[in-house]
N, C-alpha and C positions, 0 to 999 in steps of 0.2 A: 479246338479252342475250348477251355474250358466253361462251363456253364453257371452263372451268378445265384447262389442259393440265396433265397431270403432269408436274414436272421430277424429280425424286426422291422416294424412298422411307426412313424411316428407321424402325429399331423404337423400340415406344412408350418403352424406358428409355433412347433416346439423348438426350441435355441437347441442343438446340436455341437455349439463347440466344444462342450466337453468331450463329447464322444469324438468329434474331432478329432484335436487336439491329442486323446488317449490311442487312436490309430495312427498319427505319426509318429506318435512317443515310440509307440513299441514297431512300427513298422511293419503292421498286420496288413493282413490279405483284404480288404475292407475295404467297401466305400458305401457313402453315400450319395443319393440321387433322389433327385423329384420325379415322382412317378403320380399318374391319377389323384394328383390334389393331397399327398401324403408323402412326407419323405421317407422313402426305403432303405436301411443297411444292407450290405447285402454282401458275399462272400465268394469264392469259386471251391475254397476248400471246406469238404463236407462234412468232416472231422470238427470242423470251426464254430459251424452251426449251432450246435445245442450249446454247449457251454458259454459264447461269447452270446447268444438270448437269455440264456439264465443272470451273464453278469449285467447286462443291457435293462433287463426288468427288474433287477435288485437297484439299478442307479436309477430309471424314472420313479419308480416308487421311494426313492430315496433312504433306502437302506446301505447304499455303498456309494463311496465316492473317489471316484475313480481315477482324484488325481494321488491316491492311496494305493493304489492297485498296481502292480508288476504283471507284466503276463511274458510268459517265454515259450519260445516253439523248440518241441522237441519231439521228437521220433519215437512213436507208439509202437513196440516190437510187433510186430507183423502187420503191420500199414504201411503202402509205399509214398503216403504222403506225411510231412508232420504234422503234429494237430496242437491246437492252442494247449498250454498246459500248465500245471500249478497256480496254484491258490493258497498259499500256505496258511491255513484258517482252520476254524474248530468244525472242520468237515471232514468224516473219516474218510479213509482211504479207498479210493473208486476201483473197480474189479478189474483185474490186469486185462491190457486191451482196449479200458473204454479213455478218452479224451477226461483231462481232468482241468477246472481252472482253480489258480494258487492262485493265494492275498496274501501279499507284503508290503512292508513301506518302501513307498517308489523314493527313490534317487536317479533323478534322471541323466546324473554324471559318472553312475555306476555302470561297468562292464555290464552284459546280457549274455550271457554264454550260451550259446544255442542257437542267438535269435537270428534269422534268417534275414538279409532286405530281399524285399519284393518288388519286382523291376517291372511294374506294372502306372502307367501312364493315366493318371487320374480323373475322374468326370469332372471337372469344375462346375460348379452354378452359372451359370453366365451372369451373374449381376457381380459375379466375383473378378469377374477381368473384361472388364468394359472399352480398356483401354483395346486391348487385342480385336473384340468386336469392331471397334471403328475402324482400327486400320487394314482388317479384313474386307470391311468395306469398300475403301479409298482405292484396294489393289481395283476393286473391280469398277469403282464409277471410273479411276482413271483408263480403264481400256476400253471404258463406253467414251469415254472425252476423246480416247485416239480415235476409236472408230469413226467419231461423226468429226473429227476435226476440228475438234474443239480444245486441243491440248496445249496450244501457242503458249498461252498465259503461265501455264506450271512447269517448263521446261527451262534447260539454261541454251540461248540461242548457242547453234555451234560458230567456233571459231572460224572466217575465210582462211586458205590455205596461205601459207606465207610463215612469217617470223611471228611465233606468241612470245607477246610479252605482255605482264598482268594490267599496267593501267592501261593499255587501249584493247582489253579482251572485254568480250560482248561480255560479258560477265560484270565487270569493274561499273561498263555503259548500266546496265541494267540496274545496279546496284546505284549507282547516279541518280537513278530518277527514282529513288524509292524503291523498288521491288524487290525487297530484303524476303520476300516471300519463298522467292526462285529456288534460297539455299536448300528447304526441304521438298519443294514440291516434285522435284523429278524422281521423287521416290512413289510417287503416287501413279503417276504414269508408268501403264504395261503395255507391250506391241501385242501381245495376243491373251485372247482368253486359258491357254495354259501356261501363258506366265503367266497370268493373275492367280489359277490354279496351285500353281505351287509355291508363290509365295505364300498366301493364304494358307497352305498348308503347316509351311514352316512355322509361321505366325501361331496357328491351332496348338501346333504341338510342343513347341519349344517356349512358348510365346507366354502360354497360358496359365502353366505352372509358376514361370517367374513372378505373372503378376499376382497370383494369388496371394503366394505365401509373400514376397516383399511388399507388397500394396501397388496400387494405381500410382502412386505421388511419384516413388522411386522407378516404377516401370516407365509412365512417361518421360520423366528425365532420361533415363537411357535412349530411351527412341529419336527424343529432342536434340539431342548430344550426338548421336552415332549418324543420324542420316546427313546434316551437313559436312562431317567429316567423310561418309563414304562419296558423296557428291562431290566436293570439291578435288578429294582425289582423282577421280576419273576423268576432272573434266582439267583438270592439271597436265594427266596423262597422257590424253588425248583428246584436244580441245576444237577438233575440225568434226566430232563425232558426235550426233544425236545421242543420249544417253537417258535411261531411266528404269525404274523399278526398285522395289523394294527387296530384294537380296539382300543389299548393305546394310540395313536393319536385321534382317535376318542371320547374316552373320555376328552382328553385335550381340545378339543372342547367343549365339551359339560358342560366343567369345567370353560373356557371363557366368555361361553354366558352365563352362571348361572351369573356369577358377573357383569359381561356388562348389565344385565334387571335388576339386583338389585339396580347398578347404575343409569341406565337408566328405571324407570318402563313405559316409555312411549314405548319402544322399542320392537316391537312384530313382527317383520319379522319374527322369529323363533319361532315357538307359545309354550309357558311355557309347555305344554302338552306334547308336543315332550322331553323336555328336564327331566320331571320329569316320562314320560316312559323309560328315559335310564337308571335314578339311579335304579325304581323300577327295572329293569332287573338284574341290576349290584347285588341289593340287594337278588335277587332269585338265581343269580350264585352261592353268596356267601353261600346261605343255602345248596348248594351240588345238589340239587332237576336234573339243568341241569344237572350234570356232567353222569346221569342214561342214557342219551338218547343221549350224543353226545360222541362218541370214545376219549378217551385222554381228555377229560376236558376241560373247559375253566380256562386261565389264568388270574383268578382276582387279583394277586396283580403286573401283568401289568396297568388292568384295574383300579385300585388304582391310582396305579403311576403316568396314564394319568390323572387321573380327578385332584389330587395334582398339581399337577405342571399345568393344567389348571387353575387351580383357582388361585394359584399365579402370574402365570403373567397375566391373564386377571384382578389380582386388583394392579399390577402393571401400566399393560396400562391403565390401567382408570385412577390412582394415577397422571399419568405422563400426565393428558388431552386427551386421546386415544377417550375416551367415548362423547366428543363434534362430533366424525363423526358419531354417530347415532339420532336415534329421538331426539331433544328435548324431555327429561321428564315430566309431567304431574305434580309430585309432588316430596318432598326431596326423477365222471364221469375216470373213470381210473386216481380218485385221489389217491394220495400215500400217507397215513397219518398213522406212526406207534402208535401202541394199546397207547405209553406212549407220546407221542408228545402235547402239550397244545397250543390249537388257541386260538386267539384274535383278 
């Protein structure tokens, strides 16, 4: 694993979006992070280092600005890494071999020839995806509500065995008396603390990028949007069966970011591999194979539900200009889980 070099330091009230903003542009090896009361840039390639500090303290001291600046990676002859390079400016010519940085006027709708994307999954601020923090939460208070039996209230009762039809499904009943609540809350309920694990996980990693770069407003909406449809599918599906977890949101994720890199092929925060290990999974549910080894089944036409409705409004928000906040593109435990209960 490669090791994060420091290239600069700044304090924690300095506005960084430029520097931001200048590291998606070009799609540099970069980030930033809060470290000991200071926010740190910081690099893995060591070639990067000096040159992208020299541009970094030419922009706080306000000699360069950087939404002026082009940078491109290209291959230093005898380095097996690339290093940041060119600066086309009244700086003579660096000694063959060293990392050089070039200034020109940025176009951000201009080809980059050389430029590498870097498939590296980003540190978010956490005040940057708030949404994601709460629902990471929710996995786990609802597996402390199953544990102590405390879950009645957020589930959709299941249906007695017999003929379902929708006005007399516990569902319709429920929805009768007010508890319009029910449509999202079985996504809050987990049977065990490793399903709270990896849905939480999914949420971290697929979850967190989305809301950064689209905002909270739009990330909520999908959440709000995807878990009543994975819900009601499942319990459509199979309506004599305890159901819950947040899967179905998870998939709606992962049904987002499919259209947003399709959109966007430059756009690999979220690296394609992640995303085509969730269908294969999803596709292994659906052969039964899982259902041998985990108690009650998985719920795949929740998981359905979510990836649907993921991919609709994720080519929704692209439709609607959503997809200009990402890269520029390239080219066009005393868990209580009964034997019949289905997670996700």
């Amino acid at each position: 694993m490669s090791e994060w070099l420091t290239v600069c330091e700044f304090p924690l009230g300095e506005d960084l979006t430029p520097v931001a903003s200048f590291i998606r542009r070009h799609q540099l090896p970069l980030r930033i992070t809060e470290e000991r009361n200071h926010q740190r840039v910081s690099s893995p390639v060591a070639q990067l280092v000096e040159p992208m500090r020299t541009l970094l303290q030419d922009w706080h001291a306000g000699r360069v600005d950087l939404q002026q600046i082009t940078v491109q990676m290209k291959r230093v002859e005898g380095e097996a890494e690339p290093s940041v390079i060119d600066r086309e400016a009244d700086q003579s010519t660096p000694p063959a071999g060293e990392p050089s940085v070039a200034t020109e006027a940025s176009d951000e709708s201009a080809p980059r020839p050389g430029a590498a994307p870097f498939s590296v999954i980003p540190d978010w601020p956490l005040r940057s995806t708030p949404v994601c923090l709460v629902l990471i939460a929710l996995c786990f208070i609802g597996w402390f509500l199953l544990r102590h039996n405390l879950f009645g209230p957020l589930i959709i009762e299941p249906q007695q065995p017999g003929d379902f039809t929708v006005p007399d499904s516990t569902l319709s009943q429920q929805l009768s008396r007010g508890e319009f609540w029910r449509l999202w809350t079985p996504a809050i309920v987990h049977f065990s603390l490793v399903h709270a694990l990896f849905n939480s996980l999914g949420i971290w990693i697929l979850g967190r990028t989305l809301e950064a770069r689209a905002g909270s407003l739009w990330f909520a909406a999908l959440v709000l949007l995807s878990a009543p449809v994975s819900n009601l599918a499942q319990y459509y599906v199979s309506p004599e069966n305890l159901f819950g977890g947040m899967s179905g949101v998870v998939y709606a994720l992962v049904g987002a970011i499919f259209v947003i890199q399709w959109w966007r092929p430059g756009w690999r925060e979220v690296p394609r591999s992640i995303i085509w290990a969730a269908i294969a999974w999803y596709l292994l549910c659906m052969s039964g194979i899982v259902d041998y080894f985990l108690p009650g089944g998985i719920a795949n036409a929740a998981h359905l539900g979510g990836l649907l409705s993921g991919l609709l409004l994720g080519f929704l928000f692209c439709i609607g200009g959503g997809a200009r906040r990402y890269f520029p593109d390239s080219g066009p435990s005393g868990n209580r889980s009964a034997p019949d209960s289905k997670s996700f």
